[in-house]
C-alpha positions, 0 to 999 in steps of 0.5 A, spaced: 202 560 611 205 566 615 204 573 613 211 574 610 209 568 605 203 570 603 207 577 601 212 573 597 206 569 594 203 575 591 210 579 589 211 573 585 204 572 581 206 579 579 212 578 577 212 572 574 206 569 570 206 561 571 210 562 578 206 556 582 208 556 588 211 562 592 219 563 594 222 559 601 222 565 606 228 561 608 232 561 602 237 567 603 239 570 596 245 575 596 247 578 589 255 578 589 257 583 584 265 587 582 271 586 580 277 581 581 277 581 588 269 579 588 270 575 582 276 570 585 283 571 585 286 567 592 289 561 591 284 555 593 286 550 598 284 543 602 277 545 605 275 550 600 271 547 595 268 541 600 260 544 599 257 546 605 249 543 606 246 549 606 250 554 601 248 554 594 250 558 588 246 560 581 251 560 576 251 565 571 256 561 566 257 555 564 262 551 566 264 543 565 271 543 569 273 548 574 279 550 577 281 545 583 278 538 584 271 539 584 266 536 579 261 539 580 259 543 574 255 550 572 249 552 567 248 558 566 240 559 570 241 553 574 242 552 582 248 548 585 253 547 590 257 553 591 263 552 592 270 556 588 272 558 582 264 561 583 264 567 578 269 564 572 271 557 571 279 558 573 279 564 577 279 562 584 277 564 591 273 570 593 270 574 599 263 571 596 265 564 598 266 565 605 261 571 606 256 565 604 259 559 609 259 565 615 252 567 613 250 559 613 254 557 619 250 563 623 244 561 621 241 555 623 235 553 619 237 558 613 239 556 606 244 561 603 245 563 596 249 567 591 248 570 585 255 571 582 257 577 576 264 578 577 269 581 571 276 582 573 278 588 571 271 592 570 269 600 571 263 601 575 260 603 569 260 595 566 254 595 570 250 601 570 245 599 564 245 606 561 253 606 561 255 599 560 254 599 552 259 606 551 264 603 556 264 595 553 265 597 546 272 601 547 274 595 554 280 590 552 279 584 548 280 580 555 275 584 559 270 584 553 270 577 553 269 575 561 263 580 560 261 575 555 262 569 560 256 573 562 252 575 556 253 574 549 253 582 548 257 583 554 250 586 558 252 584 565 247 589 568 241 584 564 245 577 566 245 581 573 237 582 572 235 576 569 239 571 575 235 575 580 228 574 577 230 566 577 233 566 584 226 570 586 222 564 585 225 560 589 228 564 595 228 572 598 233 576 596 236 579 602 242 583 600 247 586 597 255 585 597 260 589 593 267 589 592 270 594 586 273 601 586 280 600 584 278 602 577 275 607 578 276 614 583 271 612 589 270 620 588 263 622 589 261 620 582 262 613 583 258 613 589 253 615 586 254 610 580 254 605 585 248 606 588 245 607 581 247 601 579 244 598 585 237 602 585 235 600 578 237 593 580 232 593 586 227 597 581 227 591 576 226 586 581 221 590 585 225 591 591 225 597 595 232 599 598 229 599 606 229 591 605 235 590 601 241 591 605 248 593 602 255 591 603 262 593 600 268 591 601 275 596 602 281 596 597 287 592 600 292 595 605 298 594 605 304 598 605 305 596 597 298 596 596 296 600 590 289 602 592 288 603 599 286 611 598 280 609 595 278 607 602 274 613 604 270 614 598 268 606 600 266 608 607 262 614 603 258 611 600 253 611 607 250 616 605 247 614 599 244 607 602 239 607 607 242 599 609 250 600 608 256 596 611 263 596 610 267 590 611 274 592 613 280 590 610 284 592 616 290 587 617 289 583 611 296 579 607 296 581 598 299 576 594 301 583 590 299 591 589 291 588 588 289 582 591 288 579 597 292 572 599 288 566 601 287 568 609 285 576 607 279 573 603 277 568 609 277 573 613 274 578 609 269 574 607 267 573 614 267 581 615 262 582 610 257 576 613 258 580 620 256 587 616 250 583 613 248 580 619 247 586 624 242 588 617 237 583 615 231 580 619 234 573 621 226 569 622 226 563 620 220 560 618 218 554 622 213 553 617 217 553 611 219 546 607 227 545 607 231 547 601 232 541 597 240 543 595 240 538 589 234 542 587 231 549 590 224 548 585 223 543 591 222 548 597 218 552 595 211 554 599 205 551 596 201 557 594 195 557 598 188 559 594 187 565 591 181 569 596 175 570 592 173 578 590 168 581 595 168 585 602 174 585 606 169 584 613 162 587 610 159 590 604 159 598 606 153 602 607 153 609 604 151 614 608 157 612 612 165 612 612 169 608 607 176 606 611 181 606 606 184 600 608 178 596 608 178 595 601 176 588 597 179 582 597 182 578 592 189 581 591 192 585 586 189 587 579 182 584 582 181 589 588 188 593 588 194 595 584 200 598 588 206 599 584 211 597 590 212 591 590 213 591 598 209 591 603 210 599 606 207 600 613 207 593 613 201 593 618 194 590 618 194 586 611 199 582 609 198 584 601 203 588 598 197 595 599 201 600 604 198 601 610 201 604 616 198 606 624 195 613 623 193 616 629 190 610 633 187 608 627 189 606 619 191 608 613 193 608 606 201 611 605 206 611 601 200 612 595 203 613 588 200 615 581 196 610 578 194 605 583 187 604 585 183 601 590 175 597 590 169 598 596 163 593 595 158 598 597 151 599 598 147 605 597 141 605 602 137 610 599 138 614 592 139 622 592 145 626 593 151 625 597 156 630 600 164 626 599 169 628 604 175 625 606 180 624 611 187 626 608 194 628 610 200 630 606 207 635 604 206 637 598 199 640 597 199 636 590 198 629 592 190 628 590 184 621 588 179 620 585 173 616 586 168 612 581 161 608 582 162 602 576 167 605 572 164 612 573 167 618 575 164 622 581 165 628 585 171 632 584 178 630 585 180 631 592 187 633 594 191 634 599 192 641 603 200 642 605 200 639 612 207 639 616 207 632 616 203 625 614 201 624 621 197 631 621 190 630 618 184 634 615 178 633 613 177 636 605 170 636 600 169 632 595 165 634 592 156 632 590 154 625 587 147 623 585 147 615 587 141 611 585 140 605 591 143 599 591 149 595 590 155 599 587 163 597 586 166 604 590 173 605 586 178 610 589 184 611 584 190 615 585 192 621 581 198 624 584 204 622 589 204 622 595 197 623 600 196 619 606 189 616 607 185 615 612 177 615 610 172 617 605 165 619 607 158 620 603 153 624 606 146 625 605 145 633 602 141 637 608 139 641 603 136 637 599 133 633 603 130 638 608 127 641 600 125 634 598 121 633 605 118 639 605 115 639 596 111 633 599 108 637 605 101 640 601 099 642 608 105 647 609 101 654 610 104 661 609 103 667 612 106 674 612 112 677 609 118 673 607 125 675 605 127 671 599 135 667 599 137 663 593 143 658 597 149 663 596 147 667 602 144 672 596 137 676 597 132 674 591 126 679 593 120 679 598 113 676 597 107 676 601 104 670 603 097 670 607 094 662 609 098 660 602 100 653 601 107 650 599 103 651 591 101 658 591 108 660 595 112 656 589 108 660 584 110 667 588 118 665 588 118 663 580 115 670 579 120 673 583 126 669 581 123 666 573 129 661 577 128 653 579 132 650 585 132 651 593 131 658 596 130 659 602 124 663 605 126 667 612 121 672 616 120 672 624 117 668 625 120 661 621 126 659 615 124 654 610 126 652 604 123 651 598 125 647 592 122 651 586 120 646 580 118 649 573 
């Protein structure tokens, strides 16, 4: 399986317990959203209700006739073959009908998909989940029950949610096409609504905005035209999406002062798909099944084992470095929990862990609260150890903490404030006493937004050379010594004359009546002493 699949395979364990097998990469899944002339007002004709092999729809209605000739029927939740009335029974054509078949015609060896929740008529604010419920409640009767059509208490922001967590399991969403406005001013607030009905969309599904392209569509021209000044606040809404098109309504024909006549939705439907195209990634996975159009749970990708928890390449050995990226295997909730969803950096592992290149080497980056990250290590050899770490950041407030088995060690480390994420410094850590031995090393997340390069544990100089030093019964003494405890601070003098390391512990206890290092300085030597009661 190629690495875009794997990503979705684990995005999918996340998200839906029971999932078997990870979406079809090939599977391209628009959510078409607004009002009347996303949810279908032209007339159908011969031709348009012919099913194209590689266009599909997930309805959310239930339909057993339709408007036109077709027999195909819809069930909310259940796949079929798009073709109009797609949004409502008998409504008609919208720009999602040949939007899809362009999308489709221009991408052999791609399925395209729509998720279709159109209510004629709608304010934006039917579809922000923190609005929809004031604004539902005084809408006309006709409005409330088109919104029905979608969800019995006229939630369509839930209908919205719940269609894309079904299509998710199947396919990709790889976009977003939007037509509505001629309810609403298209003023400032507007743009910001839309594109928070948008944002918490993507929040829900665990999608991230760089990967989730945005198109909408201008009201009609004509010189009858009720809405055509509303066209600037649709072209202002690029400076709220970090993927933006617009489809220009530019020369189309309208049956009256709203809508757009048969031909104006043809070709407004292909503009829409010239927009998307120069936004979204076209591979096609060689190695992905077909999608099966009768049934699209048919084409997904078989899931590959589950990697067994343990060392990315080898245990780590402490002293040495710990490479941020290098965490264990095993996928999410076992060796690693990111709270995106999305492959961020998407460099060296294909998981959902954000690595990107720092330097000419990687790093963990776009860190947030809450997540974590496992190490198997291996403690050569018991004492304490100096932690350092390698880190980057904006904000002087972004920060981890370490663990050894589930306890917490040394002292959070947080980043200083630094011009950008590529510049680094090395920062303290703190002291740890480890025993030797396998240990899990655990690094955890504590607040926003620090970049990561390594984590070091170094063995403690002074402790060592003390240590070292406490065995040496032979170590002779002779002269006068000035005392220094370890903060540079002068203790006292004593004399020594052919003392060992015994008699000269005695004599720092005497002066001091304190345990610990001191450093012993003459002229001729400087030693360090580890004072023991």
């Amino acid at each position: 399986m190629n690495i875009w699949a794997k990503i979705a395979a684990l995005s999918i364990a996340t998200l839906f317990s029971g999932a078997i097998a990870a979406p079809n990469p090939n599977f391209h899944i628009y959510l078409a959203y607004g009002q009347s002339n996303m949810a279908g007002a032209g007339g159908i004709e011969n031709g348009d209700q012919v099913p194209h092999d590689r266009f599909l729809m997930i309805s959310g209605v239930d339909c057993s006739s339709r408007k036109g000739n077709t027999d195909i029927k819809l069930s909310k939740g259940k796949w079929a073959k798009a073709v109009p009335p797609m949004f409502h029974c008998y409504e008609g054509l919208s720009v999602a009908d040949y939007f899809g078949r362009n999308m489709a015609d221009s991408l052999p060896g791609i399925t395209i998909g729509i998720i279709p929740v159109a209510v004629g008529g709608t304010s934006i604010k039917l579809f922000d989940k923190d609005q929809w419920q004031s604004y539902y409640s005084t809408a006309a009767d006709w409005l409330q029950s088109w919104a029905r059509d979608y969800d019995p208490n006229g939630n369509d922001y839930a209908a919205i949610i719940a269609l894309g967590k079904k299509a998710m399991e199947v396919g990709v969403i790889k976009g977003v096409i939007f037509h509505q406005g001629e309810s609403d001013g298209a003023d400032q607030n507007w743009q910001k609504t839309v594109h928070k009905t948008y944002a918490d969309m993507l929040n829900e599904w665990g999608l991230a905005e760089e990967d989730v392209p945005f198109v909408a569509g201008e009201m009609l021209q004509t010189s009858n035209a009720c809405c055509a000044s509303k066209n600037n606040g649709v072209r202002g809404l690029k400076d709220y999406f970090k993927k933006f098109g617009v489809a220009s309504s530019q020369g189309l024909g309208g049956i009256d002062v709203y809508h757009f006549d048969h031909n104006g939705y043809v070709t407004l439907g292909k503009r829409y798909a010239e927009q998307m195209l120069k936004l979204i990634d076209r591979t096609v996975d060689p190695n992905a099944p077909p999608v099966d159009v009768e049934d699209p749970n048919n084409s997904t990708v078989p899931d590959e084992p589950p990697e067994e928890y343990g060392p990315y390449v080898n245990v780590i050995q402490i002293p040495g470095t710990v490479e941020a990226e290098n965490y264990n295997k095993g996928g999410s909730n076992k060796a690693y929990l990111d709270n995106d969803k999305t492959n961020q950096g998407a460099q060296y592992r294909g998981d959902q862990v954000d690595i990107y290149m720092a330097g000419m080497g990687m790093a963990i980056g776009y860190t947030q609260a809450g997540e974590w990250l496992k190490y198997s290590v291996s403690v050569s050899e018991a004492g304490d150890y100096d932690i350092s770490a390698n880190v980057s950041g904006t904000n002087g407030t972004g920060s981890f903490v370490l663990y050894i088995d589930d306890t917490r060690i040394g002292d959070e480390i947080v980043t200083p404030v630094g011009p950008d994420y590529d510049t680094y410094s090395e920062v303290s850590g703190g002291k740890v006493n480890l025993t030797a031995g396998a240990h899990e090393l655990k690094l955890e997340i504590t607040n926003n937004w620090i970049n990561i390069d390594w984590v070091k544990f170094t063995k403690s100089t002074t402790n060592k050379i003390a240590s070292n030093l406490s065995s040496n019964l032979n170590q002779q003494f002779n002269g006068k010594y000035t005392v220094y405890d370890l903060c540079g601070t002068q203790i006292g003098f004593i004399q020594l004359d052919k003392a060992n390391l015994h008699i000269a512990k005695q004599k720092i206890l005497g002066l001091t009546q304190e345990t610990g290092v001191f450093l012993l300085k003459s002229s001729q030597q400087n030693i360090l002493v580890n004072v023991q009661k």
